[in-house]
C-alpha positions as CSV (number, residue, x, y, z in Angstrom):
1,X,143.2,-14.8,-110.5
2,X,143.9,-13.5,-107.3
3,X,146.8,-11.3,-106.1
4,X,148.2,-10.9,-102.5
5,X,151.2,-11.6,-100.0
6,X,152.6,-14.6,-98.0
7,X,152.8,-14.1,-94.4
8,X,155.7,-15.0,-92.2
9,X,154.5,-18.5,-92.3
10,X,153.9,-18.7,-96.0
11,X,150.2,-18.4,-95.8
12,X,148.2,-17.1,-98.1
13,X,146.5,-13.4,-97.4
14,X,144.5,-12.6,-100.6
15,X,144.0,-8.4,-101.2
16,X,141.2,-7.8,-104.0
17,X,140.8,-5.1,-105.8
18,X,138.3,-3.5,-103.6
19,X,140.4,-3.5,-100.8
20,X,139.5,-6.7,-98.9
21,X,141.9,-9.2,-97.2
22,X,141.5,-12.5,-96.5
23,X,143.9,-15.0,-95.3
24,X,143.4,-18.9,-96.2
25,X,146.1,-20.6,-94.4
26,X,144.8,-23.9,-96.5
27,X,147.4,-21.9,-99.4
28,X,151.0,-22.3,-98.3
29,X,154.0,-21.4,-100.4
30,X,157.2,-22.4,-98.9
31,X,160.4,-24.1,-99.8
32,X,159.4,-24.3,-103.3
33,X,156.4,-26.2,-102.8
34,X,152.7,-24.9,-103.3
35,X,150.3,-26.3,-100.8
36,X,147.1,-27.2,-100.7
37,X,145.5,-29.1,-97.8
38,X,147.2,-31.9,-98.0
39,X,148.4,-31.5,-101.2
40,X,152.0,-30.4,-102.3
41,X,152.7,-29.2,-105.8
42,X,156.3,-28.4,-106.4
43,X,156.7,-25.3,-108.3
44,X,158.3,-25.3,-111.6
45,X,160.7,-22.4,-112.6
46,X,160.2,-20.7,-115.5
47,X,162.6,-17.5,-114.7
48,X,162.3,-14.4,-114.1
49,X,159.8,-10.9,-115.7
50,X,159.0,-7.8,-115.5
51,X,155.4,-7.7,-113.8
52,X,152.6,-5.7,-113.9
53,X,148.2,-6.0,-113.2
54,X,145.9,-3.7,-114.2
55,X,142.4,-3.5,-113.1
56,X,139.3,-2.7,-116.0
57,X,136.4,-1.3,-114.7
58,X,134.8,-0.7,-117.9
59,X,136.1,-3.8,-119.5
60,X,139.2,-4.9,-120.8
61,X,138.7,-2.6,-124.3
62,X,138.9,0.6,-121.8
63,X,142.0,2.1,-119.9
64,X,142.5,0.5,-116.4
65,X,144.0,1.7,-113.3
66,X,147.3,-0.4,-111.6
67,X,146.5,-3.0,-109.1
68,X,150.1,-4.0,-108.8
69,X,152.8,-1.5,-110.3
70,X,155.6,-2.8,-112.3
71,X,157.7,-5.1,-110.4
72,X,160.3,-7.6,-110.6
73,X,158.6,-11.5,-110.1
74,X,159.6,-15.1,-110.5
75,X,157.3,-17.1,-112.3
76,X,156.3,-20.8,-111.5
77,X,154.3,-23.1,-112.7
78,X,152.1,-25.4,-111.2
79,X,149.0,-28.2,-111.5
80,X,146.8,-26.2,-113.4
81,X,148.0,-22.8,-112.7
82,X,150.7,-20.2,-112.7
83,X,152.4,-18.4,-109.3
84,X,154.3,-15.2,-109.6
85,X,156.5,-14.2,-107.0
86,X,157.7,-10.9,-106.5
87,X,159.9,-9.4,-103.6
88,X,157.6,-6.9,-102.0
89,X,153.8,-6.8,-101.6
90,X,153.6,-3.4,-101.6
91,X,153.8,-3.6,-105.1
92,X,150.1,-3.5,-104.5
93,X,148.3,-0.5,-105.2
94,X,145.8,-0.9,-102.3
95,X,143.9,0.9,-99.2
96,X,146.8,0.9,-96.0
97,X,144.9,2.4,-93.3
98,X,141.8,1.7,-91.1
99,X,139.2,-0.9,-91.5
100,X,140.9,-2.3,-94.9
101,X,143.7,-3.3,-92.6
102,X,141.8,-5.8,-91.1
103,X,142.9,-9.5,-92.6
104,X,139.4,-11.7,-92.4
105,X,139.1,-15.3,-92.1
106,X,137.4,-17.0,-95.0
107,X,133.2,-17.0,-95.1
108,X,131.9,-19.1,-92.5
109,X,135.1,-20.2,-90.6
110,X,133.4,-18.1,-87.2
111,X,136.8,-16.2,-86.7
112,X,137.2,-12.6,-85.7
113,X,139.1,-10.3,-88.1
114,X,142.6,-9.4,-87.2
115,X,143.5,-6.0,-87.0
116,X,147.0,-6.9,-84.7
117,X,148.7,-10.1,-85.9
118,X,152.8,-10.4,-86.2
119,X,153.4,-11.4,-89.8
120,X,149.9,-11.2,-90.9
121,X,148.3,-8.1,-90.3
122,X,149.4,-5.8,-90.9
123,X,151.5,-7.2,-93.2
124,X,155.5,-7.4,-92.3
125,X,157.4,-4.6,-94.9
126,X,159.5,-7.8,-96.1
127,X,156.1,-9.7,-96.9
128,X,156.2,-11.0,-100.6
129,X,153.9,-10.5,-103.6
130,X,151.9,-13.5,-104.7
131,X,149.7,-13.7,-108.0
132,X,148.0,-16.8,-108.2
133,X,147.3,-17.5,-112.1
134,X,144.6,-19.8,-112.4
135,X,144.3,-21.2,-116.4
136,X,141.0,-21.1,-115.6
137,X,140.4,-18.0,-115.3
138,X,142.8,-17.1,-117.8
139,X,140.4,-15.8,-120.8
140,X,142.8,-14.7,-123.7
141,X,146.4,-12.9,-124.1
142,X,147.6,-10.8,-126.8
143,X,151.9,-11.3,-126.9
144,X,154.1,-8.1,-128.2
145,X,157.3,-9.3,-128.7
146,X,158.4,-10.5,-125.5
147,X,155.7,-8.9,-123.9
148,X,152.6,-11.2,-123.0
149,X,149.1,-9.7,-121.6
150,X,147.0,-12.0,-119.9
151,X,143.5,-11.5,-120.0
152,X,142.0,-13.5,-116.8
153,X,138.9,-12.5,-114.2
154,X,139.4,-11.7,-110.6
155,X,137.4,-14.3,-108.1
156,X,136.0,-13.8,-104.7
157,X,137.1,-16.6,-102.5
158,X,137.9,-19.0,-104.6
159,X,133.8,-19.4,-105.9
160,X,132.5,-18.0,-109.0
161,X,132.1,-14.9,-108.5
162,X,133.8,-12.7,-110.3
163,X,135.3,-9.0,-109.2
164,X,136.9,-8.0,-111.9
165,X,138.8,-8.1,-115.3
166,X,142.5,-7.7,-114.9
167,X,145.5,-7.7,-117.3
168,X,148.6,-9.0,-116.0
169,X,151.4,-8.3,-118.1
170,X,154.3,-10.4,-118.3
171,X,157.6,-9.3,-119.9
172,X,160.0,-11.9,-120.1
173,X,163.9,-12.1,-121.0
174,X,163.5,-13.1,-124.9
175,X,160.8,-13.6,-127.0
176,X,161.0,-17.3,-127.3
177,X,160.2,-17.2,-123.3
178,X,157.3,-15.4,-124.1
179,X,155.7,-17.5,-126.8
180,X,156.4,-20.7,-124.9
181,X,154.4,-19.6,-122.0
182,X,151.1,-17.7,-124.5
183,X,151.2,-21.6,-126.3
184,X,149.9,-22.9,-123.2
185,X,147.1,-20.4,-123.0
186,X,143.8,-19.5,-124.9
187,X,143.8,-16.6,-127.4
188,X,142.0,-13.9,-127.2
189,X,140.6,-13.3,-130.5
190,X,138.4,-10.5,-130.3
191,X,138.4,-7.8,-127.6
192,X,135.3,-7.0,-128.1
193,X,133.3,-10.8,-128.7
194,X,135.8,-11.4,-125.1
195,X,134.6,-8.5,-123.2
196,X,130.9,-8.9,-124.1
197,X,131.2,-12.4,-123.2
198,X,132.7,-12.1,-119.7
199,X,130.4,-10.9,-116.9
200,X,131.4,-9.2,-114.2
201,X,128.7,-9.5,-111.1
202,X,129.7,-6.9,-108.8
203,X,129.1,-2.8,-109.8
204,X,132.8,-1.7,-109.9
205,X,131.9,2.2,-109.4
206,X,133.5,3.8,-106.8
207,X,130.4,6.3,-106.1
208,X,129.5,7.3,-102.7
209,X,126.2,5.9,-101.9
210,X,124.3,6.4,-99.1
211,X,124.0,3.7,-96.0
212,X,123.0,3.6,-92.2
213,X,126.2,4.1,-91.1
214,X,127.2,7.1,-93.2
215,X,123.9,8.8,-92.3
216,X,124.3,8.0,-88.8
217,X,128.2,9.5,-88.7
218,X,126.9,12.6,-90.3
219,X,124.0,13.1,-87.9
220,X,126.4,12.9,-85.2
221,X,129.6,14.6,-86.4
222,X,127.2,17.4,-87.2
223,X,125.4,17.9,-83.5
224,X,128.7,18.0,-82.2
225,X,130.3,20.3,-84.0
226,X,127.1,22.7,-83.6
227,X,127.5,22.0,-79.9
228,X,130.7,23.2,-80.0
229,X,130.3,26.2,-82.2
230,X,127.2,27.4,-79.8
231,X,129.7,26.8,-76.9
232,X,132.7,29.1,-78.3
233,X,130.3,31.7,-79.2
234,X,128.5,31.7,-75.7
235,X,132.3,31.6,-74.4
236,X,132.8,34.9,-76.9
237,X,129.7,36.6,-75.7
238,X,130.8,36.5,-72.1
239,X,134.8,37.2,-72.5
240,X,135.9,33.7,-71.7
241,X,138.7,33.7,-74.3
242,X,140.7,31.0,-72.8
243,X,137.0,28.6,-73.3
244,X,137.4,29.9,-76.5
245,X,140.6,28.8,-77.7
246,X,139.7,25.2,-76.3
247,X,136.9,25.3,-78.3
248,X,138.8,25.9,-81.5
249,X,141.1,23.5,-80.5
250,X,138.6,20.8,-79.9
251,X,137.3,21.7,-83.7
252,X,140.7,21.3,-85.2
253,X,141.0,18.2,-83.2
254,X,137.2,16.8,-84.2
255,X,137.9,17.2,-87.8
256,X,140.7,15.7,-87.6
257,X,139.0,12.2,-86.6
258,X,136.1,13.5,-88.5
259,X,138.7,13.2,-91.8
260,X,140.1,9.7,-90.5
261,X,137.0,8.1,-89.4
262,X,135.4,9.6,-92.8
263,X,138.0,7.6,-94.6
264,X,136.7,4.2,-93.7
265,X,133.1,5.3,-93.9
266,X,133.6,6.4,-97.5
267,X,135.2,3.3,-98.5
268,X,132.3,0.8,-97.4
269,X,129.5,3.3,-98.4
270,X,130.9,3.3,-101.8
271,X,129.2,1.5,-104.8
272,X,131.6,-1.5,-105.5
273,X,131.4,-2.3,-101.4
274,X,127.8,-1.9,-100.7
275,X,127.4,-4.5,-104.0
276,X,129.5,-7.2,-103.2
277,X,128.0,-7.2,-99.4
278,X,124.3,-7.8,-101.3
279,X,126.0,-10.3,-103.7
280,X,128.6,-12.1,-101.9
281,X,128.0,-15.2,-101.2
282,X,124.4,-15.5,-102.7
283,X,125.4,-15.2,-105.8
284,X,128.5,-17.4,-105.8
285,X,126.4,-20.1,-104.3
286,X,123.4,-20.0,-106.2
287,X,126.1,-20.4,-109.5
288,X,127.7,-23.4,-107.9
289,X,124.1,-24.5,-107.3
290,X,123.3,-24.6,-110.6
291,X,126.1,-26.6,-111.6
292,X,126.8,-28.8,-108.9
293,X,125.6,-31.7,-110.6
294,X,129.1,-32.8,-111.3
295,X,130.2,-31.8,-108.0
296,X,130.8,-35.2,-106.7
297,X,132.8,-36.5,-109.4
298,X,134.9,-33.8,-109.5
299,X,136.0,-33.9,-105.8
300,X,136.3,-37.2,-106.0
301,X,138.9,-36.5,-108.3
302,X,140.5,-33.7,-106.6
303,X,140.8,-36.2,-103.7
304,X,142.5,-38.5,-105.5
305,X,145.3,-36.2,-106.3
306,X,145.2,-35.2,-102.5
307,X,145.9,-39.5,-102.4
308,X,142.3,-39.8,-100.6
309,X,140.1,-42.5,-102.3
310,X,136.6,-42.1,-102.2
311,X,134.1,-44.3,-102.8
312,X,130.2,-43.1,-103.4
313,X,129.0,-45.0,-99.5
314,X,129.4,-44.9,-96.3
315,X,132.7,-46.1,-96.2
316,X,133.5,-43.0,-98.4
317,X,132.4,-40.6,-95.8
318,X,134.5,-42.5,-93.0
319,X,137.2,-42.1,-95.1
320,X,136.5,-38.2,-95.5
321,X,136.2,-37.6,-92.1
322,X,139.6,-39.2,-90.9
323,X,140.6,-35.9,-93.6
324,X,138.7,-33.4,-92.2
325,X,139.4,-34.4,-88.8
326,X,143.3,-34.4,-89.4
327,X,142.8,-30.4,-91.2
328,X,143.8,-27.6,-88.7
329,X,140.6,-25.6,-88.0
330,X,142.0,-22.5,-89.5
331,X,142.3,-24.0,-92.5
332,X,138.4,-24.0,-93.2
333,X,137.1,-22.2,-96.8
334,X,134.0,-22.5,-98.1
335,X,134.5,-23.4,-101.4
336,X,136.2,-26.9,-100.6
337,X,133.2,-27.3,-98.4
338,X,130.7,-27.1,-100.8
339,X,132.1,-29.6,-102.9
340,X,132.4,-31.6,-100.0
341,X,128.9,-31.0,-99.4
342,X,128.0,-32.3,-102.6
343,X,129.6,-35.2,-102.0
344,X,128.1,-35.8,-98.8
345,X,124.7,-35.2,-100.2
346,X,125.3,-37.5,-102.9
347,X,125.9,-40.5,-100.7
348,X,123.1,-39.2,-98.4
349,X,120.3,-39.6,-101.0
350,X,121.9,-43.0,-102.4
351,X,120.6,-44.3,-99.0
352,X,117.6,-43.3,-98.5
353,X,115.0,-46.1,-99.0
354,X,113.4,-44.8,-102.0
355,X,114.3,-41.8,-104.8
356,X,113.2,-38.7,-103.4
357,X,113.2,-35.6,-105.4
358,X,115.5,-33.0,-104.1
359,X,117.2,-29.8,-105.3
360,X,119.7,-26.9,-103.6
361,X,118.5,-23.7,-102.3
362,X,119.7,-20.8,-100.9
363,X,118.0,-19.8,-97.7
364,X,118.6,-16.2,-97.2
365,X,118.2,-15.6,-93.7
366,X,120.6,-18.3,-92.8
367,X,122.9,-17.5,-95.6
368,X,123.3,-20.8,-96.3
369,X,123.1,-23.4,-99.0
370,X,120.7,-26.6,-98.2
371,X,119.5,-29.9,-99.6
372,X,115.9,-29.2,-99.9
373,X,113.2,-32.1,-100.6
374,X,110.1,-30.4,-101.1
375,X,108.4,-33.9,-101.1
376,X,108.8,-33.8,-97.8
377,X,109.2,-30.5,-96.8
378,X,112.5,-31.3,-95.2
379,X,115.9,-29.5,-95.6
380,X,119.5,-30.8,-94.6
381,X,122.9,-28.3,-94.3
382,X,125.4,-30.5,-95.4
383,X,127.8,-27.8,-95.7
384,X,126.9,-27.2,-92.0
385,X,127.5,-30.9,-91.3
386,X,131.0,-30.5,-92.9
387,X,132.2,-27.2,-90.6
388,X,130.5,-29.5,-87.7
389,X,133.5,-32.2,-88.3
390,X,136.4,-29.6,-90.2
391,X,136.2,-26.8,-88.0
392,X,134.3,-28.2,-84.9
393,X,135.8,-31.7,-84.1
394,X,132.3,-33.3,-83.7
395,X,132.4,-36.3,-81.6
396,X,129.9,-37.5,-84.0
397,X,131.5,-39.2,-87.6
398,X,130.2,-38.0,-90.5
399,X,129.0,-41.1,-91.3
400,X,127.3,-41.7,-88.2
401,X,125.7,-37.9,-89.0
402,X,124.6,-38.8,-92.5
403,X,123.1,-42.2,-91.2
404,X,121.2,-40.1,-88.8
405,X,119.6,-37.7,-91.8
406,X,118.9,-40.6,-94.2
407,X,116.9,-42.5,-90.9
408,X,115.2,-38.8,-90.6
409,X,114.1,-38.8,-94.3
410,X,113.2,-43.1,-94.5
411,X,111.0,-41.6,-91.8
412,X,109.4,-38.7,-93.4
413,X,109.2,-40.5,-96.5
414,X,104.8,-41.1,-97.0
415,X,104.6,-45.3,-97.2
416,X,103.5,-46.5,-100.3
417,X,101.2,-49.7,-100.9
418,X,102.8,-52.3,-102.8
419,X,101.6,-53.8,-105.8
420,X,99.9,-56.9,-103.9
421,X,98.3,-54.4,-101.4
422,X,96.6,-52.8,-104.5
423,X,95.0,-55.7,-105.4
424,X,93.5,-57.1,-102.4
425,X,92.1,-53.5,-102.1
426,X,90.5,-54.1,-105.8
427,X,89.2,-57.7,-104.7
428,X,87.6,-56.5,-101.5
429,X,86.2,-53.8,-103.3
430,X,84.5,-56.3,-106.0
431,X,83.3,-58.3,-103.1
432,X,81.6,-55.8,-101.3
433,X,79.7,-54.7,-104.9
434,X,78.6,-58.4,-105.2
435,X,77.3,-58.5,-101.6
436,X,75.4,-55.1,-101.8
């Protein structure tokens, strides 16, 4: 689930629930049509309701705190998930000032947040709401009457991480409105089974916790104002009332910024921020890691439905870089990498001259996912390979990049005797026994 506002192009600027924007211009909503990539999905209208999503720190059996207050919203439906629309996006109950203004590219596109951007940060006052209902993420719902709360998880950058637990509640025009749409979702059965069973990986406390940065505004802010106090009583000792009233002045003034800068200083020191830096994207990617054994087959699929076949060779990956290469840079996020990673990889070690035992790891310091082949000790970055061609315009295919890291392996790879090799070591050696 994720919750935001279109820009004035119809881009997609995502606002979690710990303040942070980020704008995938790969998610386009405009003229009725959801797009993805390539891919348009006309939205289906299923009128109008009463919105409202409420974030659960403590799980969805404790009281929550609005994310977006009650609000008028168009519902839609989609391939595989719902989109709300409603008319304003400050609907959101979110951070307005400062750093939290900033809108950030996604992870690993090499862009510059944008604190000054007409119709994207910040965002225009006619900017609408967008909640993006995914059916998988979607846990349970519990229907009142007309009245439908949906129980779904709130994901960082379209990954696997999860932020939160949310309730959106959906009040529709009659009742029949409202159990057509809950038929189409799972139940919720029990609160309690549900909560236990859904995992939250960042700490959602907002607690101040102490960092580099607020230990190093404190030192400061608190050598200059005894600077200043020791100045306006030196001024005081020796008469000089007009130093004096400067002095005050430039106190009232300094904690003034103090307050403002505090604000933002506050806001990453707390709990929830500090977390998902530590977490985000190691975690994410270790989990798709894990499970990326059906990677392949699955973007193959989702590339189908973009209408880009794929087969599992080299002519596949010519025909996926004529796709990336067509993609506006901008349009770079991670999580379609990866799976095209995946693929990549998979063709990759279909061509190598012999199977060669291989796995993914997360290399910390390079924050970065890699096709390691301890065999070997050799690693390759496929997802690096894939922001080379996306984001970079490599003169270099893919193909011709891939053919290059299988030769690299074939060549690393130890060479093995063959069978009749073997023997004619065994006869020599039966030889020389006779002779001796």
């Amino acid at each position: 689930m994720e919750v935001g506002y279109l820009t004035d192009e119809g881009h997609l600027v995502v606002v979690d629930s710990i303040g942070v924007r980020t704008l995938f211009t790969a998610y386009t909503i405009r003229g009725g049509t959801l797009h993805v990539l390539t891919h348009a999905d006309p939205l289906q209208p299923l009128g109008s309701v009463r919105l409202r999503v409420t974030l659960h720190r403590q799980g969805w059996g404790a009281k929550g705190e609005t994310f977006v207050e009650d609000t008028e919203a168009q519902l839609f439906a989609a391939s595989g998930l719902y989109v709300l629309l409603g008319p304003r996006w400050s609907s959101i109950r979110t951070r307005r000032r400062g750093d939290a203004r900033e809108v950030h590219w996604p992870r690993g596109s090499g862009r510059k947040a944008m604190k000054k951007e007409k119709g994207v940060a910040p965002p225009p006052k006619h900017a609408p709401l967008v909640v993006l209902l995914e059916r998988a993420s979607v846990k349970g719902w519990r229907r009142d009457g007309r009245a439908v709360d949906v129980y779904a998880v709130e994901l960082r950058e379209f990954t696997d991480l999860v932020l939160g637990k949310m309730t959106a509640r959906l009040e529709f025009a009659n009742e029949g409105a409202a159990v057509a749409f809950a038929d189409e979702l799972p139940s919720a059965g029990d609160m309690t089974g549900l909560d236990r069973r859904t995992r939250v990986d960042v700490d959602r406390s907002k607690a101040f916790t102490w960092t580099k940065l607020a230990a190093t505004f404190v030192v400061i802010a608190a050598v200059l104002f005894a600077l200043t106090f020791a100045a306006i009583v030196w001024a005081y000792s020796i008469g000089r009332m007009d130093h004096v009233v400067r002095g005050v002045s430039a106190v009232w003034t300094g904690a003034f910024v103090y307050a403002w800068l505090w604000h933002d200083v506050r806001w990453t020191s707390s709990r929830e921020f500090q977390d998902l830096r530590r977490k985000y994207p190691r975690v994410a990617e270790e989990r798709w890691a894990e499970g990326a054994g059906d990677a392949p087959e699955d973007f193959i699929e989702g590339m189908r439905a973009m209408g880009v076949r794929l087969a599992r060779d080299m002519r596949g990956l010519a025909t996926l870089d004529r796709f990336l290469r067509q993609l506006p840079p901008d349009t770079y996020f991670r999580a379609f990498v990866m799976d095209a990673a995946a693929y990549a990889t998979d063709v990759m070690m279909r061509m190598v001259r012999r199977p060669v035992e291989w796995r993914w790891r997360w290399i910390a310091d390079r924050e970065d996912l890699v096709a390691d082949m301890p065999e070997i000790d050799h690693w390759v970055s496929p997802v690096t390979i894939i922001a080379w061609v996306w984001v970079n315009k490599d003169p270099k295919t893919l193909d011709a990049i891939i053919l290059d890291q299988v030769a690299t392996i074939n060549r690393m790879l130890p060479i093995e005797d063959s069978e009749d090799d073997e023997e004619n070591d065994g006869e020599a050696d039966e030889e020389l026994g006779e002779d001796e």
